[in-house]
N, C-alpha and C positions, 0 to 999 in steps of 0.2 A: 639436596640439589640447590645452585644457586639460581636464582632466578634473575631473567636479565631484567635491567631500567627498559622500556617501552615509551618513546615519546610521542604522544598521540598527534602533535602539528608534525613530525618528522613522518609517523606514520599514515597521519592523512595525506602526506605528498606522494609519499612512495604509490600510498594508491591511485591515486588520481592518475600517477604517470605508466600503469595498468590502461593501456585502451580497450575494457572491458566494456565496449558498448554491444548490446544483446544481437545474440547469445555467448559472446566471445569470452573466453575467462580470462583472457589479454593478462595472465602473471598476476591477477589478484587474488586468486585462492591460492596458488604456487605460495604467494608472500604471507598470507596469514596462516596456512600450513607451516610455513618457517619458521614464525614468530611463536604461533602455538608450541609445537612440536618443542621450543627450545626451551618452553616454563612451564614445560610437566603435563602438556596437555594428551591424550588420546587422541589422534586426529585423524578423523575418514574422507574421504575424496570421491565421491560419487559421480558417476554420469546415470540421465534418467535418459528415455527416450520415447518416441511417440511417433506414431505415422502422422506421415505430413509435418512435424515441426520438427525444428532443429534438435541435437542435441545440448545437453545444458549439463554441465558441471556444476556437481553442489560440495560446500563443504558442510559434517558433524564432528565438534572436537568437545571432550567432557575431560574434566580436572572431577577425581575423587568416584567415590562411587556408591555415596552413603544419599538418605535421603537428610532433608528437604533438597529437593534440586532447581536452582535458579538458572534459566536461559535465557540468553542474550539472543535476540535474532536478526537478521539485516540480508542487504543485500551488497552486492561487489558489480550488478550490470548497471551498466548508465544508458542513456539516451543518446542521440548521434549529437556529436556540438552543434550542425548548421555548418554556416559559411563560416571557415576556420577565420578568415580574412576579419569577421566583425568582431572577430574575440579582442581584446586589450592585450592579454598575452596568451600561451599557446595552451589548448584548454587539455593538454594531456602533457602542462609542464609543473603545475604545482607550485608554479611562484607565490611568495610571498610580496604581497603589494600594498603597504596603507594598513600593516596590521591586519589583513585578511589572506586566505588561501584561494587563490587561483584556480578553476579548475573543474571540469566537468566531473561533476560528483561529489562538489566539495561540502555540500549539506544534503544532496540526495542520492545515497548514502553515505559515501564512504569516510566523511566527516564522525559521522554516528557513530560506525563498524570500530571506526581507530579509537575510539574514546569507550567504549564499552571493553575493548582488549585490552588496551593500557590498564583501565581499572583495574579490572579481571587481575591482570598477572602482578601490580602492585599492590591490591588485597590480599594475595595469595602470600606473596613474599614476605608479608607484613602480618600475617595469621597463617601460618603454617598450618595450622593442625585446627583448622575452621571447621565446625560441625556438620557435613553436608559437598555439595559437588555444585560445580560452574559449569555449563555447557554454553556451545556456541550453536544455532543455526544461518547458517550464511548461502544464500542461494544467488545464483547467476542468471534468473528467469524474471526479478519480479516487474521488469520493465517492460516485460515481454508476453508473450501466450499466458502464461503463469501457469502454464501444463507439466514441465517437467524442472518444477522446481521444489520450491517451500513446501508443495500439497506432497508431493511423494518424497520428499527427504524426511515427511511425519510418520507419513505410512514406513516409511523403510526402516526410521527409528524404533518406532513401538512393537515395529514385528522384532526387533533386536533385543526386545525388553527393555527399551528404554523410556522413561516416566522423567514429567517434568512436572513441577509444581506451580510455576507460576513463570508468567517472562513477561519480558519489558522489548518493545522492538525500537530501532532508535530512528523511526523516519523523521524527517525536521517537520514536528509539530507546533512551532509555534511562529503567530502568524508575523509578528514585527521585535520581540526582543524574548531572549532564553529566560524560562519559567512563565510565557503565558498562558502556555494550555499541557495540558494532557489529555492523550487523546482514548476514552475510556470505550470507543463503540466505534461503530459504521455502519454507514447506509446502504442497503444493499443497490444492486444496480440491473436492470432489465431491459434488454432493445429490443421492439417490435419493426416491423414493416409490414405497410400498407400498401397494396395497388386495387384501387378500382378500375374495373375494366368499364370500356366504351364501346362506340364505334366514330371510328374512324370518318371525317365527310369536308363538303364544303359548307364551308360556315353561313354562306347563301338560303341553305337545303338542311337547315336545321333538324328539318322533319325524319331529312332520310339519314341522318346521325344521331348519335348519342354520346353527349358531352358529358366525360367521367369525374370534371371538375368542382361544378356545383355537389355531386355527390363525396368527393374527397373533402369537401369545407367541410359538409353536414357531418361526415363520419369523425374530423379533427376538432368538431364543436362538441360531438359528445363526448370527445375524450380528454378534453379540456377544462368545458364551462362548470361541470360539478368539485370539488374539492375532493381528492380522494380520502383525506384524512385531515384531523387538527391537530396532529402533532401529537405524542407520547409525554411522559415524564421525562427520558433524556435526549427525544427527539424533534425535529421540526417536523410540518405537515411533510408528506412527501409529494416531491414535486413532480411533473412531466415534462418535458422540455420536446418539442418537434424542432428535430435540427436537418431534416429537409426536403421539401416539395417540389419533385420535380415531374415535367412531362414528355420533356426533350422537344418541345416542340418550334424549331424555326419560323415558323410561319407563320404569318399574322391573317393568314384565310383557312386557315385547314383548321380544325376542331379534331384535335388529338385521339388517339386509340384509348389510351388508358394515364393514370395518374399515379404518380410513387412517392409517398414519404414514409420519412426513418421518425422513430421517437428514440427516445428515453428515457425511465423514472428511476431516481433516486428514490430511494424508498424506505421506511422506518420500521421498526418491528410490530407495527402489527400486522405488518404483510409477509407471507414467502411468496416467490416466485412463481408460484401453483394458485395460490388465491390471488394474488395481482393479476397474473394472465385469464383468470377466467374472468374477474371483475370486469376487466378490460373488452375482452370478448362480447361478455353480457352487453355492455354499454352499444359496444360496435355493430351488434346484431340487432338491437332495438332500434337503433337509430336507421340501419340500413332499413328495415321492416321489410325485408324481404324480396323490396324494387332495386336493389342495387346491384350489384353483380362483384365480388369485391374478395381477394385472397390476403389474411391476414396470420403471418406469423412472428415468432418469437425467437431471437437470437440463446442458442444455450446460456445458461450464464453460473459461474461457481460461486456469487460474490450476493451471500444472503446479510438480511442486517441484523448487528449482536449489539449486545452492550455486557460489560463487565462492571455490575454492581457495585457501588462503591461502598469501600470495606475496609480494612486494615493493611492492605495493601496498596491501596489506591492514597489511603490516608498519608502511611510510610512515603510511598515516594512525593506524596505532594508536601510534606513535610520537610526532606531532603533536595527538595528542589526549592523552597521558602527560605531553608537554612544559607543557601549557597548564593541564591540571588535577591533575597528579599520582596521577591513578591509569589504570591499563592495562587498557583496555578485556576485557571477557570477549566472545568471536567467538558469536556467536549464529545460530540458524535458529526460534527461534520468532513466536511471534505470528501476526497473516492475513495475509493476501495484499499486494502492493501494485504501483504500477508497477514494482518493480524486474523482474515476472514475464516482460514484453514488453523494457525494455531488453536482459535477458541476451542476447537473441537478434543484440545488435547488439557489444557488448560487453560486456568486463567490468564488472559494479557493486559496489557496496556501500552500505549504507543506516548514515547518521548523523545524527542531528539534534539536537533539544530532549531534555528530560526530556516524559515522554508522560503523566505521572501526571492531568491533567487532560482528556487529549482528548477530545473528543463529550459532555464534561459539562456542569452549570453552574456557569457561575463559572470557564469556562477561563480559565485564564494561562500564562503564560511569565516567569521571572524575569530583569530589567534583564541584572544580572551575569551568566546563561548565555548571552545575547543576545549580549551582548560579546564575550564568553569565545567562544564558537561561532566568531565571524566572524573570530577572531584565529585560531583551529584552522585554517580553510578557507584564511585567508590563509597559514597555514607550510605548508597542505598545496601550493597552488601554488607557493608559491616552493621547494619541493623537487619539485614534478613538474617545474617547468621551470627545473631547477636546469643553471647556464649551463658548466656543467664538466663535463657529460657525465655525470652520476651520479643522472641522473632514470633512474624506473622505467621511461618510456616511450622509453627508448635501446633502440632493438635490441642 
């Protein structure tokens, strides 16, 4: 088979101009179904579904069928642009302006997606007969619920018998120029809500009310003032953030019924979601001591925190990302959440992609030259994963 040339700035436009904002698959998995399908790849088309959210189209497409097997993973849904009006140009046009791409999604992701393809099918063309198989996971969910995306195109995979060895996801990791970070972990993430009940009164008649405020401080100090942690080997402390206290109350004489805030903690692995919430608990209940009156829950959450030990894999790509731009990557665990939360469970990951400094803004871009530069990385990443002398990582 001949294999087509793949321009990964030709193919970052074409997706961009996909309005694949979630859950919409707005012709971006139609296009890289195309692109795959036409250099040899197997390519699946999935829809998941779920009561209460949308449905979401995923794509799985695999070149080969031998092990070690390398997957690429990404996503194709974007975020809404905002007010089209403030964009420079039209954020589902793909221009090129200034030596940069245009365009909602142009470092998150689909900047990544096109440069991970391109490699893919110019390694391919270029080593035929490569020791091993290239898979894609490309989901349409990850901006979204992330219910009927990445997590079930795993599940759908491995019930298929499919086995991945290691993958690389291409979200833009790096904070201000291409080869700063790699991103080897994440922090899990947990929302509570708090309401202390009152009663309701005139602020006159203190006596014949109960002001649920001074008891929301006291319940926010205990879950505040102590440190939850100092931090890991490739973590920071995990932090908690109170992002809102409200009581709805207009009035500057009435003394409110009750009191509500939201948290969240970013979290590090010495915690799950099960010992965090009960720590949290402990604190909240101590501090009420029983005079408070007070309902405290937990928002579900899938997003626990991993890290992927740094190894000869983590070595290789930060090697092949040294080679291309001259500088060595720093191993990172910060930032939110992402699918890498659901791959761990399958294999090893690590996340690399664009410079991120634009994501979910207006006026996203992706620069031509890290575009390039990107897809040349991915391409020496594979040809040292399926390096034909036995000195890939993926040799037992």
């Amino acid at each position: 088979m001949t294999h087509p040339v793949v321009d990964p700035v030709a193919l970052t436009q074409a997706l961009i101009r996909c309005p694949s904002v979630t859950p919409a698959e707005g012709g971006a998995l139609a296009l890289l179904d195309e692109v795959l399908s036409a250099a040899g790849f197997t390519v699946h088309r999935v829809t998941f579904s779920a009561p209460g959210t949308p449905d979401v189209q995923n794509l799985y497409a695999r070149f080969g069928s031998d092990a070690p097997h390398l997957v690429f993973a990404g996503h194709t849904d974007v975020v809404p642009p905002g007010e089209i009006a403030r964009w420079k140009h039209d954020p589902f046009g793909g221009v090129i302006d200034d030596g940069e791409v245009h365009g909602r999604g142009a470092c998150d992701m689909k900047g990544g997606v096109a440069c991970s393809v391109a490699a893919a099918i110019e390694f391919i063309a270029e080593n035929p007969g490569f020791p091993g198989s290239i898979g894609f996971l490309i989901t349409g969910d990850e901006e979204g619920p992330a219910i009927n995306g990445t997590v079930k195109l795993l599940e759908w995979a491995h019930a298929r018998g499919e086995r991945f060895d290691h993958c690389i996801l291409g979200e833009p990791t790096n904070p201000l120029a291409l080869g700063d970070m790699i991103k080897i972990g994440r922090r899990g993430s947990l929302t509570g809500r708090l309401v202390v009940h009152g009663q309701q009164g005139h602020v006159a008649y203190p006596h014949l009310a109960d002001n649920p405020i001074p008891g929301m401080l006291r319940l926010l100090g205990a879950l505040i003032d102590e440190p939850l942690d100092a931090g890991t080997a490739h973590f920071a402390p995990s932090n908690l953030e109170v992002t809102t206290v409200d009581v709805g109350n207009p009035a500057s004489n009435v003394i409110p019924a009750e009191a509500r805030a939201t948290f969240n903690i970013r979290f590090n692995d010495i915690w799950t979601p099960e010992s965090l919430e009960a720590e949290l608990r402990r604190r909240v209940g101590a501090a009420a001591g029983g005079a408070l009156r007070y309902d405290l829950r937990f928002e579900p959450t899938n997003a626990t925190a991993f890290v992927t030990e740094p190894g000869p894999f983590v070595a290789m790509t930060a090697a092949a990302i040294e080679a291309a731009t001259g500088r060595r990557p720093t191993l990172s665990t910060t930032g939110g959440t992402s699918d890498a939360r659901f791959i761990k469970d399958y294999c090893p990951v690590l996340e690399f992609g664009l410079v991120g400094q634009t994501m979910h803004q207006v006026d996203e871009r992706a620069a031509v030259a890290d575009i390039r530069r990107l897809t040349a990385i991915y391409k020496h990443v594979l040809a040292s994963y399926f390096a034909p002398d036995g000195t890939s990582v993926a040799q037992p």
